[in-house]
PDB file as gemmi writes it, atoms N, CA and C in Angstrom:
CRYST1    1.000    1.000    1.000  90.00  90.00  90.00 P 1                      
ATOM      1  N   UNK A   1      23.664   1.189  -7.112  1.00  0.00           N  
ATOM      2  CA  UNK A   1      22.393   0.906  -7.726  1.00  0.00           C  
ATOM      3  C   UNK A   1      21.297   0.945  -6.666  1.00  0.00           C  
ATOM      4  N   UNK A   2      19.892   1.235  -6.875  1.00  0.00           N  
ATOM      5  CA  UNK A   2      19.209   1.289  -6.377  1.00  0.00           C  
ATOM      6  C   UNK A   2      18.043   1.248  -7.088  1.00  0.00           C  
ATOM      7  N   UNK A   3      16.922   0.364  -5.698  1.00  0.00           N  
ATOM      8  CA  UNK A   3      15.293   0.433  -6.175  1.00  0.00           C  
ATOM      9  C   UNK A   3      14.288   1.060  -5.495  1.00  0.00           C  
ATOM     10  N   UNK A   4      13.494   1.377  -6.293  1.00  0.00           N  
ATOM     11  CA  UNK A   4      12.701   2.442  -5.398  1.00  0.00           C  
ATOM     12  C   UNK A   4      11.197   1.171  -5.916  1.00  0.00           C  
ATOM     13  N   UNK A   5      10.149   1.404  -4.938  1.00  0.00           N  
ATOM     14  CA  UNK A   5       9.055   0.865  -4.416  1.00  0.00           C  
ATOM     15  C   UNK A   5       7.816   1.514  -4.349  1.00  0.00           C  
ATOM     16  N   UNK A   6       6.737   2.320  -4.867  1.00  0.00           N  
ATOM     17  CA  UNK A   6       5.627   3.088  -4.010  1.00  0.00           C  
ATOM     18  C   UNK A   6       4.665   2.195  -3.559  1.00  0.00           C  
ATOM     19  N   UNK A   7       4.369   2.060  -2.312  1.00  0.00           N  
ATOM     20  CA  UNK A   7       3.408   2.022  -1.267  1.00  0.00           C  
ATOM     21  C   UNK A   7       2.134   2.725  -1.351  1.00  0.00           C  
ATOM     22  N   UNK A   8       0.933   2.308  -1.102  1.00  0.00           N  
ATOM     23  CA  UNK A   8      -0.175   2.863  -0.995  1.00  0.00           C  
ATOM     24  C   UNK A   8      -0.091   3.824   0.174  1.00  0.00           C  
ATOM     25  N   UNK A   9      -1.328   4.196   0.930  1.00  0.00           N  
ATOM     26  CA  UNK A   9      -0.865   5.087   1.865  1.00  0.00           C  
ATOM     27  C   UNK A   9      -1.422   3.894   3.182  1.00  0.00           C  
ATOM     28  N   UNK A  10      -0.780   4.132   4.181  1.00  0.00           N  
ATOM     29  CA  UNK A  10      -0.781   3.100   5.385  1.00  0.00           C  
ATOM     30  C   UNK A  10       0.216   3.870   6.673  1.00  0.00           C  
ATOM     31  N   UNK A  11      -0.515   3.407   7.838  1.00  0.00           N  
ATOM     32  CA  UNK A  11       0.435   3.809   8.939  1.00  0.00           C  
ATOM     33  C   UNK A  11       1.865   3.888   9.024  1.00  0.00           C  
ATOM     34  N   UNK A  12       2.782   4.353  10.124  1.00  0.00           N  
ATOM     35  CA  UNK A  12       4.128   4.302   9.934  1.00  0.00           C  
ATOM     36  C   UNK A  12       4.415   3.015  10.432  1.00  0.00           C  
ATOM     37  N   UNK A  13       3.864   1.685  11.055  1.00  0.00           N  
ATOM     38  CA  UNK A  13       4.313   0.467  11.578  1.00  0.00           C  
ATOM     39  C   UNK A  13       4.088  -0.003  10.048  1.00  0.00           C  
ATOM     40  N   UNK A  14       3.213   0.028  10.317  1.00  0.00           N  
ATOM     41  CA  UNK A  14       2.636  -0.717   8.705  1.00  0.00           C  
ATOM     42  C   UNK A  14       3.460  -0.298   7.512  1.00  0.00           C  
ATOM     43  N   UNK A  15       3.994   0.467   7.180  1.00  0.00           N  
ATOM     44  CA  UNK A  15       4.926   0.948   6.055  1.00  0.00           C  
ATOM     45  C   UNK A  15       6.242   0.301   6.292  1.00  0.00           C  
ATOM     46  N   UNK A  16       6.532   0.272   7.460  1.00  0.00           N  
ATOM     47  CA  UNK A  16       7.660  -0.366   7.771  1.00  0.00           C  
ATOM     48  C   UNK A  16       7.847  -1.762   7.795  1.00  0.00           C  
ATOM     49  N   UNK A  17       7.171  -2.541   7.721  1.00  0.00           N  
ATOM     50  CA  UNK A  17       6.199  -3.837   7.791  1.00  0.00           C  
ATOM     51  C   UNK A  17       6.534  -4.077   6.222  1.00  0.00           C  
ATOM     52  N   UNK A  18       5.871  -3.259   5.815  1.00  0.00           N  
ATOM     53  CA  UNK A  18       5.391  -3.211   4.058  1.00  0.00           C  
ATOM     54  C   UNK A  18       6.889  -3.110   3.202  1.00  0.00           C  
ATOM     55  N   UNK A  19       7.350  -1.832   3.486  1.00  0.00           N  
ATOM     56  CA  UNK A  19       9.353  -2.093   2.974  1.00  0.00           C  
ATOM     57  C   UNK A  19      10.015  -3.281   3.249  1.00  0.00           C  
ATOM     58  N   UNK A  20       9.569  -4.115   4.277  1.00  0.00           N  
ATOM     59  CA  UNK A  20      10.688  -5.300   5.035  1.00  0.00           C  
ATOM     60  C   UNK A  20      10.148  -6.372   4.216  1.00  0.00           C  
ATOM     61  N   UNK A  21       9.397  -6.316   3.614  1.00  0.00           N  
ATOM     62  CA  UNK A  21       8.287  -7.530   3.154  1.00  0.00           C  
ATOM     63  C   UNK A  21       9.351  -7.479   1.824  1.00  0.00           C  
ATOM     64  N   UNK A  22       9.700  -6.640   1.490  1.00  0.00           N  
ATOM     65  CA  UNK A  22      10.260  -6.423  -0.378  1.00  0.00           C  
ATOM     66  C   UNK A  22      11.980  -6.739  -0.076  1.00  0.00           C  
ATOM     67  N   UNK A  23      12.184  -7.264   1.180  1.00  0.00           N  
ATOM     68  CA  UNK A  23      13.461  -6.616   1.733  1.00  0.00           C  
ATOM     69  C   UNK A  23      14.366  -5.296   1.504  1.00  0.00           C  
ATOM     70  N   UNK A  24      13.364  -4.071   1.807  1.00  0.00           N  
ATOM     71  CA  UNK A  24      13.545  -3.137   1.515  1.00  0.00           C  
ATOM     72  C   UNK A  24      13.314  -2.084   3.060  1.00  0.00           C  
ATOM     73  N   UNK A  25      14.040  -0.658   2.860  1.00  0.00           N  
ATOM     74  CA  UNK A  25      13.495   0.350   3.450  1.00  0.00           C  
ATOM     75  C   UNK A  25      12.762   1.506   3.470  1.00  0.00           C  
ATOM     76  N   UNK A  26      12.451   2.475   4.469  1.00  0.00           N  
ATOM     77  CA  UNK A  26      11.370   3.535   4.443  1.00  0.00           C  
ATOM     78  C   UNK A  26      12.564   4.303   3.397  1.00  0.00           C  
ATOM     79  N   UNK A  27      12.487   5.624   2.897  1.00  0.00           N  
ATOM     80  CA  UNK A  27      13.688   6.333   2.667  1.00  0.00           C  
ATOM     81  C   UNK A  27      13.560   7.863   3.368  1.00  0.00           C  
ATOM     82  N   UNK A  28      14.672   7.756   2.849  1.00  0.00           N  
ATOM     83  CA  UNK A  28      15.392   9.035   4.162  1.00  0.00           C  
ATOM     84  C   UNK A  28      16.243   9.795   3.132  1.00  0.00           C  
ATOM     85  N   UNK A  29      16.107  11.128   2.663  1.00  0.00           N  
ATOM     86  CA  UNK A  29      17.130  11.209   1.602  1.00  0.00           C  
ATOM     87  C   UNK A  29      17.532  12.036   2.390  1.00  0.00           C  
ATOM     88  N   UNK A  30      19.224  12.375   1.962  1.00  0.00           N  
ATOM     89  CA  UNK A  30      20.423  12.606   3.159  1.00  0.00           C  
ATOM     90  C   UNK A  30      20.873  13.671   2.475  1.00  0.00           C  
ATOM     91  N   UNK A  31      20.557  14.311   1.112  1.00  0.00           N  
ATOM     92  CA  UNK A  31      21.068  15.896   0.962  1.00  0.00           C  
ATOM     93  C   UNK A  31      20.303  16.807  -0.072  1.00  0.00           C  
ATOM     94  N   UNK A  32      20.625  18.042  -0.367  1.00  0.00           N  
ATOM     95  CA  UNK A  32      19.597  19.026  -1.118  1.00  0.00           C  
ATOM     96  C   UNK A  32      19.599  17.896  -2.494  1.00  0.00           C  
ATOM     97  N   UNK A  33      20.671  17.211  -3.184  1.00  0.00           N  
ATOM     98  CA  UNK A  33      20.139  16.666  -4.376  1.00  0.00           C  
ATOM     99  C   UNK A  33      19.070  15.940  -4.464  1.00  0.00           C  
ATOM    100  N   UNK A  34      19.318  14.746  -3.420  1.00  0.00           N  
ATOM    101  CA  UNK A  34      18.148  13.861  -3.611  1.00  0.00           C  
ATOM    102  C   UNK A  34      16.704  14.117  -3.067  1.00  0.00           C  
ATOM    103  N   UNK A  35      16.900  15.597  -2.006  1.00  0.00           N  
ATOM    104  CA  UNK A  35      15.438  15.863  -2.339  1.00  0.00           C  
ATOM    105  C   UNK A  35      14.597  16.303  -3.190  1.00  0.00           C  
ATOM    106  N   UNK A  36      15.826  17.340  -4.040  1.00  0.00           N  
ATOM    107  CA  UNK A  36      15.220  17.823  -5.534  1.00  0.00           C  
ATOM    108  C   UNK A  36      14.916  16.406  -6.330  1.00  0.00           C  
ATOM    109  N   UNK A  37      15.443  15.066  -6.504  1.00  0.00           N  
ATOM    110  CA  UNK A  37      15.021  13.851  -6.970  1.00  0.00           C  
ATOM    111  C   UNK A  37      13.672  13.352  -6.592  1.00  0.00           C  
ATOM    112  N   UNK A  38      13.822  13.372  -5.381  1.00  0.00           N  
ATOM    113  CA  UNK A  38      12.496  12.640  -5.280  1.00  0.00           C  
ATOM    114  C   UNK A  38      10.860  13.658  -4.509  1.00  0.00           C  
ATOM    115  N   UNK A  39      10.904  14.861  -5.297  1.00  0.00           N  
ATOM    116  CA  UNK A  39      10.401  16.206  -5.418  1.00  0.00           C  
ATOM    117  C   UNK A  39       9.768  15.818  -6.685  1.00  0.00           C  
ATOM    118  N   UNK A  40      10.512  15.285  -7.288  1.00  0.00           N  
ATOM    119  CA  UNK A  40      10.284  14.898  -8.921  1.00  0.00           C  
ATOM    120  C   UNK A  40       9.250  13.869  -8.973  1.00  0.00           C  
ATOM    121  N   UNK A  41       9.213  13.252  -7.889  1.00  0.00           N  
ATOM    122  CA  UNK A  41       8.336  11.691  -8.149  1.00  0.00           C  
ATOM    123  C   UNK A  41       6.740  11.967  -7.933  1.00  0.00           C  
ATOM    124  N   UNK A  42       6.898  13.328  -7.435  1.00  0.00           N  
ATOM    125  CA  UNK A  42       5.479  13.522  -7.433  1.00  0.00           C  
ATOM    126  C   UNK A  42       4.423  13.305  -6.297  1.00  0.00           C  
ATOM    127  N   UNK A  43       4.831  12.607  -5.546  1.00  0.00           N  
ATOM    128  CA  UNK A  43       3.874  11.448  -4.692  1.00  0.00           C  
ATOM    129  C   UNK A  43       3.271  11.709  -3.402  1.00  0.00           C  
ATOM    130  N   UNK A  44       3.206  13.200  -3.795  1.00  0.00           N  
ATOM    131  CA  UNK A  44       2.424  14.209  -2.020  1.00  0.00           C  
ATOM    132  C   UNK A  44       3.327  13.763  -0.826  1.00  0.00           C  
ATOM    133  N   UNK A  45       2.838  13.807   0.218  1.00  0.00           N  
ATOM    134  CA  UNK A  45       3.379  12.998   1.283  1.00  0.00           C  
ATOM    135  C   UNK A  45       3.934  11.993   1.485  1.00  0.00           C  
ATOM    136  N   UNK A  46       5.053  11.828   1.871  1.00  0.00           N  
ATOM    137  CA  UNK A  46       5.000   9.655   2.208  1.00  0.00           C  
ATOM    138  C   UNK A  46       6.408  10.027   3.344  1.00  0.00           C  
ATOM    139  N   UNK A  47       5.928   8.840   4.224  1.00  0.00           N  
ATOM    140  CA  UNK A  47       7.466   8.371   5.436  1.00  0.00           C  
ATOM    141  C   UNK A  47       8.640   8.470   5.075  1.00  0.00           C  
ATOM    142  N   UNK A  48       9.388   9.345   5.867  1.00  0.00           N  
ATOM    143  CA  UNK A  48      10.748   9.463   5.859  1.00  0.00           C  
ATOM    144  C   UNK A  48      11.153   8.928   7.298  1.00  0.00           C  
ATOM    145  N   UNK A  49      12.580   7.939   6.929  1.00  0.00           N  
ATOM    146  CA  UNK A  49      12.714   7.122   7.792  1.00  0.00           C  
ATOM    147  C   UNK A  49      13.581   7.837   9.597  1.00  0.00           C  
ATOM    148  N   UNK A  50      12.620   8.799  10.115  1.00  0.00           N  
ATOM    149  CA  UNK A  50      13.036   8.853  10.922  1.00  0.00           C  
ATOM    150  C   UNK A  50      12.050   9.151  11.867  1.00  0.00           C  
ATOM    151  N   UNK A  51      12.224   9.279  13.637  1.00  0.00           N  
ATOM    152  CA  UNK A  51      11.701   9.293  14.563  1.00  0.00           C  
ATOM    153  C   UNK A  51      11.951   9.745  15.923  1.00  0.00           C  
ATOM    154  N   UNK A  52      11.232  10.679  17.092  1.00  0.00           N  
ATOM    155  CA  UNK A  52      11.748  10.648  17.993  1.00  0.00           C  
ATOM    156  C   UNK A  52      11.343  10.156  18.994  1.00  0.00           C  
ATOM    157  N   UNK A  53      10.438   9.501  18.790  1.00  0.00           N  
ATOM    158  CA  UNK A  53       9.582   8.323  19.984  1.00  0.00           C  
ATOM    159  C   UNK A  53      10.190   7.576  21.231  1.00  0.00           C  
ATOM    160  N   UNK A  54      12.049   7.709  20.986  1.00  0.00           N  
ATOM    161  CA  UNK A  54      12.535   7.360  22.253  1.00  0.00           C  
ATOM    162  C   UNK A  54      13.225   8.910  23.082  1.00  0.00           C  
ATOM    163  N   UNK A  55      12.769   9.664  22.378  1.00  0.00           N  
ATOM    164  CA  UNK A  55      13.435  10.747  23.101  1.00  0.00           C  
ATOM    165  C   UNK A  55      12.756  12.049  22.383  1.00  0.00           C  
ATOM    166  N   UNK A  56      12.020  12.740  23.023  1.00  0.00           N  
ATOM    167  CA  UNK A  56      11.022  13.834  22.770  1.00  0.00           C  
ATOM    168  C   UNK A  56      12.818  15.161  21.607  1.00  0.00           C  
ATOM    169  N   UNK A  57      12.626  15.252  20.696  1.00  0.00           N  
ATOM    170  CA  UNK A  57      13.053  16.389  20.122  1.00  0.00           C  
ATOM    171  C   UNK A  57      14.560  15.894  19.620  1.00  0.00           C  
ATOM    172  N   UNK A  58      14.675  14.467  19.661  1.00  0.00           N  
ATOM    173  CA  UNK A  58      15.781  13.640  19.633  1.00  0.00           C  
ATOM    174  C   UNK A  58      15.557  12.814  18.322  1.00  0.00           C  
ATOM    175  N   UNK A  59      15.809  13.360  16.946  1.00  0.00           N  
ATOM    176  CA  UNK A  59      15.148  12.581  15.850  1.00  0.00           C  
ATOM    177  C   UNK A  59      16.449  11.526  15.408  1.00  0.00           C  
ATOM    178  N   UNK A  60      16.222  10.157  15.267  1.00  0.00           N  
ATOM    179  CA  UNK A  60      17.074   9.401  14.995  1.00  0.00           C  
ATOM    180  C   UNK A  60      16.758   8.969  13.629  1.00  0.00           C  
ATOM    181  N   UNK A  61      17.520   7.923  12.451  1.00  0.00           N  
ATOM    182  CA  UNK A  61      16.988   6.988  11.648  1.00  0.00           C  
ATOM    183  C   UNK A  61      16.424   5.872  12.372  1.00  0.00           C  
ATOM    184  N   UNK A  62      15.552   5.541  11.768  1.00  0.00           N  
ATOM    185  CA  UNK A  62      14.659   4.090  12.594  1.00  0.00           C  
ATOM    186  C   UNK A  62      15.899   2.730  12.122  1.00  0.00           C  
ATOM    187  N   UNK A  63      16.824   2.632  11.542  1.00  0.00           N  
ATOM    188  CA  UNK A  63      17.329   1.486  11.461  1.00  0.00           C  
ATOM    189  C   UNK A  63      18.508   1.782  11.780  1.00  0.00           C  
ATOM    190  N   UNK A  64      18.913   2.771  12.157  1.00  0.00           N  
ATOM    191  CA  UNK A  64      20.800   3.028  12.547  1.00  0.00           C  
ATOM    192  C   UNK A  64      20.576   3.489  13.994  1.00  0.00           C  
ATOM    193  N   UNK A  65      19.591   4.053  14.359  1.00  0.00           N  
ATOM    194  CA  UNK A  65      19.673   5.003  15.286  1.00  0.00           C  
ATOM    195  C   UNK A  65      20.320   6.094  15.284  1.00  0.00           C  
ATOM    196  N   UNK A  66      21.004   6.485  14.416  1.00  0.00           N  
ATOM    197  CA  UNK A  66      21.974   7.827  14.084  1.00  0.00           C  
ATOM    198  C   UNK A  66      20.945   9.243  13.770  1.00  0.00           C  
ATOM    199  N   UNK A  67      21.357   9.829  14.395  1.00  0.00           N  
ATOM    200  CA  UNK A  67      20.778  12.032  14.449  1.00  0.00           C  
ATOM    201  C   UNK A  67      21.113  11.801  12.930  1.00  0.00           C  
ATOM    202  N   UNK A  68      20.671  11.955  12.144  1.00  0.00           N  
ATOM    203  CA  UNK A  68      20.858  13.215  10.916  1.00  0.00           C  
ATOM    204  C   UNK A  68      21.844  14.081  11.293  1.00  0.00           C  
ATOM    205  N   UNK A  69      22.979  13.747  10.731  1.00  0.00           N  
ATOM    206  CA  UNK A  69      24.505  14.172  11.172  1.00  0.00           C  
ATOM    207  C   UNK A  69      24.641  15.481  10.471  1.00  0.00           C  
ATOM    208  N   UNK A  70      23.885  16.179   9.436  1.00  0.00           N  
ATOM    209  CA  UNK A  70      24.154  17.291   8.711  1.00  0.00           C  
ATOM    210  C   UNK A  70      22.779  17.459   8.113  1.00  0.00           C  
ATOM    211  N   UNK A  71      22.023  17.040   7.295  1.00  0.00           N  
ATOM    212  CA  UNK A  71      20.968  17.587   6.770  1.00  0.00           C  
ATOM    213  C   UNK A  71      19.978  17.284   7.327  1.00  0.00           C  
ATOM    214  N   UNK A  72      19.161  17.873   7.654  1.00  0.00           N  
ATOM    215  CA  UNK A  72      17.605  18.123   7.918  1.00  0.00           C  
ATOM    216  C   UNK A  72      16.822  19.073   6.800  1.00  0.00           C  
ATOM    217  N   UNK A  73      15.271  19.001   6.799  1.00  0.00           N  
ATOM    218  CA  UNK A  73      14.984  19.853   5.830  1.00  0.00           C  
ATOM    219  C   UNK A  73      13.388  20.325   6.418  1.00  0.00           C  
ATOM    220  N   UNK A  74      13.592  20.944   7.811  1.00  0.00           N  
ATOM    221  CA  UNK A  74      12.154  20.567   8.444  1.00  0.00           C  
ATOM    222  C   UNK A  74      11.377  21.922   8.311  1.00  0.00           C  
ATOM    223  N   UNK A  75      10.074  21.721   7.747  1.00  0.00           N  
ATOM    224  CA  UNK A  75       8.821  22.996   7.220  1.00  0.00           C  
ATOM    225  C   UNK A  75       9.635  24.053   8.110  1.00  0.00           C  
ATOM    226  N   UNK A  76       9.314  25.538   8.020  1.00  0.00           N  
ATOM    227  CA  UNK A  76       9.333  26.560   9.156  1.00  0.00           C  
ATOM    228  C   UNK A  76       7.984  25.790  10.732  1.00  0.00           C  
ATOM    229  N   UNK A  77       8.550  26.255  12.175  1.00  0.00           N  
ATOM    230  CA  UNK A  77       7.573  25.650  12.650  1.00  0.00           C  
ATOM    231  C   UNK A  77       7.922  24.486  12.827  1.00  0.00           C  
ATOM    232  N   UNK A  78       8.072  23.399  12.183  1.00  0.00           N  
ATOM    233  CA  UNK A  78       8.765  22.059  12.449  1.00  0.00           C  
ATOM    234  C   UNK A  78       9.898  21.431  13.166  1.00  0.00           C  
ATOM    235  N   UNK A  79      10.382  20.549  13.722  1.00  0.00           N  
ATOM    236  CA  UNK A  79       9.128  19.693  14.026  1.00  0.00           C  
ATOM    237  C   UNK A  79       8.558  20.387  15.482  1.00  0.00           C  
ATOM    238  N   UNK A  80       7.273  20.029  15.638  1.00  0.00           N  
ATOM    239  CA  UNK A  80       6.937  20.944  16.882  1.00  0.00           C  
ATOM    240  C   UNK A  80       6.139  19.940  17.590  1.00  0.00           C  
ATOM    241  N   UNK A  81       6.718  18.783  17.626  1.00  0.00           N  
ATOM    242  CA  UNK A  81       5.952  18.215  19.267  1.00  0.00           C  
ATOM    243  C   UNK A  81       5.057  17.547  18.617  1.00  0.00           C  
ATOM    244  N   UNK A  82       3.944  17.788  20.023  1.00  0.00           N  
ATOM    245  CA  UNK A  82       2.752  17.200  20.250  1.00  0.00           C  
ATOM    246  C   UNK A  82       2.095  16.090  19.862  1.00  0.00           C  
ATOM    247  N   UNK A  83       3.137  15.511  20.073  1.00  0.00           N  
ATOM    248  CA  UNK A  83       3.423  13.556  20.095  1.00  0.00           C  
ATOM    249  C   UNK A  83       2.664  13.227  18.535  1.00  0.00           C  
ATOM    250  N   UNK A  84       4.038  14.113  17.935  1.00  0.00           N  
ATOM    251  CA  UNK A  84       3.905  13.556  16.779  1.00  0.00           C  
ATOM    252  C   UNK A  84       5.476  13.318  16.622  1.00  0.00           C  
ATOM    253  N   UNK A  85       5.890  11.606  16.614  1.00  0.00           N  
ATOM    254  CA  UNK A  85       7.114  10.967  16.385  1.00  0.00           C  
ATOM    255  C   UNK A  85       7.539  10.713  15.418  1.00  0.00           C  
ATOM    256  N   UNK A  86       6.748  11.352  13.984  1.00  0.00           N  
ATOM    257  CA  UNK A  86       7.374  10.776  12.993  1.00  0.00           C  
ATOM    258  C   UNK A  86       7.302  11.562  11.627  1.00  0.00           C  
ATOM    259  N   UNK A  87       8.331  11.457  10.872  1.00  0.00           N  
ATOM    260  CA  UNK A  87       7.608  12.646  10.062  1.00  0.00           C  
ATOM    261  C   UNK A  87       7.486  12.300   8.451  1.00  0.00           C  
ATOM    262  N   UNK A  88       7.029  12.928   7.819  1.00  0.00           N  
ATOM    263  CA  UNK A  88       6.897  13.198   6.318  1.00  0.00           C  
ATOM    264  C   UNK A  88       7.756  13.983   5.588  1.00  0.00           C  
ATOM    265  N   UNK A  89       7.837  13.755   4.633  1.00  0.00           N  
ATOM    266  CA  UNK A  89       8.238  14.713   3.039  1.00  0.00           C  
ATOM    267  C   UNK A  89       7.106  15.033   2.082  1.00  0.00           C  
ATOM    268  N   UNK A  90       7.331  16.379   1.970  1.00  0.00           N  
ATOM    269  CA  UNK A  90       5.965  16.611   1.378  1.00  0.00           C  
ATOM    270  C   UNK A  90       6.984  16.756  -0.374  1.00  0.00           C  
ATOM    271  N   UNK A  91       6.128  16.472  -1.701  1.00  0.00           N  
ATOM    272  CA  UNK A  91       6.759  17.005  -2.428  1.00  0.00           C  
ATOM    273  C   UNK A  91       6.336  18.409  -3.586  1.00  0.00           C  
ATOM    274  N   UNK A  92       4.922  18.366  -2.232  1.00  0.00           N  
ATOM    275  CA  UNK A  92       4.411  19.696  -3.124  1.00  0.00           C  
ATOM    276  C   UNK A  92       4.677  20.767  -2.446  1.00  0.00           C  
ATOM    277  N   UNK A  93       5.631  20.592  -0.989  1.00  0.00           N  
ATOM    278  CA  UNK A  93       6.379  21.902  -0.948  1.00  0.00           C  
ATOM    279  C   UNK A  93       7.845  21.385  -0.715  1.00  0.00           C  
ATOM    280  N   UNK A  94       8.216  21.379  -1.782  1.00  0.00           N  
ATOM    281  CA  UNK A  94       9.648  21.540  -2.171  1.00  0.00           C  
ATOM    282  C   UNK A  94      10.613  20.401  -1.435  1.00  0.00           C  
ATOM    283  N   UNK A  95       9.852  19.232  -0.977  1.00  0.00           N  
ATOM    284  CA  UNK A  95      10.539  18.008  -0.020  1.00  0.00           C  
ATOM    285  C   UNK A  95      11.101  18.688   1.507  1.00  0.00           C  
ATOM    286  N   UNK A  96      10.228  19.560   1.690  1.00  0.00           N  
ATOM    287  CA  UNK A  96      10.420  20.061   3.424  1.00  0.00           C  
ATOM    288  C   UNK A  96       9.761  18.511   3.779  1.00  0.00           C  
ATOM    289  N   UNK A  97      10.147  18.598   5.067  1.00  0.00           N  
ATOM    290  CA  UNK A  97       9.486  17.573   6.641  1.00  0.00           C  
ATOM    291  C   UNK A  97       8.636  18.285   7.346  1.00  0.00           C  
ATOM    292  N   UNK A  98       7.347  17.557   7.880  1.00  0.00           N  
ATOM    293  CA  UNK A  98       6.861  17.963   8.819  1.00  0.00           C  
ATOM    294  C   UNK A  98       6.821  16.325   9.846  1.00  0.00           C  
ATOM    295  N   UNK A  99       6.566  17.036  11.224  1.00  0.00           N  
ATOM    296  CA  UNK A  99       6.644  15.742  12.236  1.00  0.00           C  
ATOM    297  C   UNK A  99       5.137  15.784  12.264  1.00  0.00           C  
ATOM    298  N   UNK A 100       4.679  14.283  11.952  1.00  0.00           N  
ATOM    299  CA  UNK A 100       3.150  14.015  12.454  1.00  0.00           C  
ATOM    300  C   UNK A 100       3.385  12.564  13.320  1.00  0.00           C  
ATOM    301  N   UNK A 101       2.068  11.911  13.285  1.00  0.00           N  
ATOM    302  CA  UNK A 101       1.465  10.911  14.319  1.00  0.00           C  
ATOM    303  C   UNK A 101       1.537   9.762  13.343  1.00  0.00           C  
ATOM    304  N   UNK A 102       2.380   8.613  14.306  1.00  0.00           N  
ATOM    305  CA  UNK A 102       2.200   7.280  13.102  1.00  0.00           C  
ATOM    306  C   UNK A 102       0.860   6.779  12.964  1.00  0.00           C  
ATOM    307  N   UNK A 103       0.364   7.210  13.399  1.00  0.00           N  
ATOM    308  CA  UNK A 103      -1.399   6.611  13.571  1.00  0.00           C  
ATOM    309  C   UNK A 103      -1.861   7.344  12.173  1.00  0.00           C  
ATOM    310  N   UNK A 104      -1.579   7.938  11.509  1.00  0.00           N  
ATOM    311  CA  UNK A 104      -2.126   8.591  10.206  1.00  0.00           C  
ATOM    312  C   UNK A 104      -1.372   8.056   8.876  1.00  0.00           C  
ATOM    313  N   UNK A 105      -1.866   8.123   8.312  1.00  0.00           N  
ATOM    314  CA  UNK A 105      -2.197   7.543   6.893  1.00  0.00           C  
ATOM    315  C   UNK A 105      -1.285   8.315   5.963  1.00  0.00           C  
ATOM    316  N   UNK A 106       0.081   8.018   5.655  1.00  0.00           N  
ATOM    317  CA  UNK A 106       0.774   8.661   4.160  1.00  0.00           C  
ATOM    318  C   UNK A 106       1.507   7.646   3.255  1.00  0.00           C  
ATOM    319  N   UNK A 107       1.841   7.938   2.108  1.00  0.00           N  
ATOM    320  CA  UNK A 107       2.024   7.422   1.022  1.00  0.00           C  
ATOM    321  C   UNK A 107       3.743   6.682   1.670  1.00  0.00           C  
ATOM    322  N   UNK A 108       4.002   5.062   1.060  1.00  0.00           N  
ATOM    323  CA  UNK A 108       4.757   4.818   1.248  1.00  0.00           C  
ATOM    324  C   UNK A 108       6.113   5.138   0.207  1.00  0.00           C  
ATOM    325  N   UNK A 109       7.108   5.086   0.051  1.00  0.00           N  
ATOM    326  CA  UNK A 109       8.398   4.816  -0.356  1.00  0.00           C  
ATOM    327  C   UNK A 109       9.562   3.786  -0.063  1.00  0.00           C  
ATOM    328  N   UNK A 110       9.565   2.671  -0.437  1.00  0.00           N  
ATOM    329  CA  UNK A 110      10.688   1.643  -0.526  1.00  0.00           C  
ATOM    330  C   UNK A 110      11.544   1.786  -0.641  1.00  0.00           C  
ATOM    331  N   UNK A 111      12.818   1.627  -0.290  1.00  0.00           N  
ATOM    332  CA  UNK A 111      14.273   1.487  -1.354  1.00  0.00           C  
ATOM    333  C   UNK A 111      15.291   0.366  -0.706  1.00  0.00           C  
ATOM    334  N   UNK A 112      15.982   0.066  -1.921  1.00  0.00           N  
ATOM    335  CA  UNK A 112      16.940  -0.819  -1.427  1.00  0.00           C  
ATOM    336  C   UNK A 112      18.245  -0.102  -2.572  1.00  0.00           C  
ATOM    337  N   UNK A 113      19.254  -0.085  -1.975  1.00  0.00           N  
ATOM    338  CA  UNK A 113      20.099   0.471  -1.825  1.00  0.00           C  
ATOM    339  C   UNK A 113      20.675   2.337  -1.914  1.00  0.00           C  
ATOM    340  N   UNK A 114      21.679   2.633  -2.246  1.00  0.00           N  
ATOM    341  CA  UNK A 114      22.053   3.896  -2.196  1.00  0.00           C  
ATOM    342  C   UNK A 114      21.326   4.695  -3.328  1.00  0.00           C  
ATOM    343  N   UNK A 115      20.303   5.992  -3.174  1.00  0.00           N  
ATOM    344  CA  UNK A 115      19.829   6.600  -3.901  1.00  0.00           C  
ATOM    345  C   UNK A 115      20.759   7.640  -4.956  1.00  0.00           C  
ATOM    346  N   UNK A 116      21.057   7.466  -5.694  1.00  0.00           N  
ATOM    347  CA  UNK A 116      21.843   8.271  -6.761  1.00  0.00           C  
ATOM    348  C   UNK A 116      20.818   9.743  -7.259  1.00  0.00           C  
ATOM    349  N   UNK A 117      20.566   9.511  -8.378  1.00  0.00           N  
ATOM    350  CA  UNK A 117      19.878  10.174  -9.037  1.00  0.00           C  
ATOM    351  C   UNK A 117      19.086   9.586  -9.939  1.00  0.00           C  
ATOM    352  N   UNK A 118      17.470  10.352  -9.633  1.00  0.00           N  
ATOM    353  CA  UNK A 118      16.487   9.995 -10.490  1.00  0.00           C  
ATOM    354  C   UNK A 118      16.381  10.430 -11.863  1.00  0.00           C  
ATOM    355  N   UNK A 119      16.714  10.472 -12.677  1.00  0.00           N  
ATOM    356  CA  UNK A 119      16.025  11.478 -13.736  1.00  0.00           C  
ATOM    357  C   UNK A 119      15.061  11.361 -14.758  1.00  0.00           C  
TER     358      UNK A 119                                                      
END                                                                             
């Protein structure tokens, strides 16, 4: 089972801040289904829970520390640096990632537990 949360749009500390408050997390969806799911939700941009801020080109989850062991889904071009540690899901192109700057402003996403399917 699982809950999902939307967030206004707010920094990446602050989003993270904002999920913990609900006792909840950023989300991170982990294969082609659940990005076609939450593609569906509509919601432009918002934080996906990962980062490489301790290691330039080294993207971890922010709460496991674990690489994305098999799926990634990053724009063409992506991620490309230039101290941008953190990235997005866009869902108006097809739930690709791009890496931007936590200092900017995107739509949040909550969840607490395992994401199944939306429909």
């Amino acid at each position: 089972m699982y809950v999902l949360h939307r967030g206004g749009k707010m920094i990446f500390d602050e989003a993270v801040k904002y999920c913990e408050s609900f006792d909840m997390k950023i989300i991170f969806p982990q294969d082609n289904g659940e990005t076609k799911d939450l593609v569906k939700l509509d919601y432009g941009q918002f934080w996906i829970a990962i980062t490489d801020s301790d290691s330039e080109g080294n993207w971890t989850n922010i709460y496991t520390g674990e690489k994305p062991k098999w799926y990634t889904k990053w724009k063409e071009g992506e991620p490309n640096g230039n101290g941008e540690d953190h990235a997005v899901f866009n869902t108006k192109n097809e739930g690709l990632w791009t890496d931007v700057k936590g200092s900017n402003k995107y739509n949040t996403i909550c969840i607490k537990g395992k994401l199944y399917i939306l429909s």
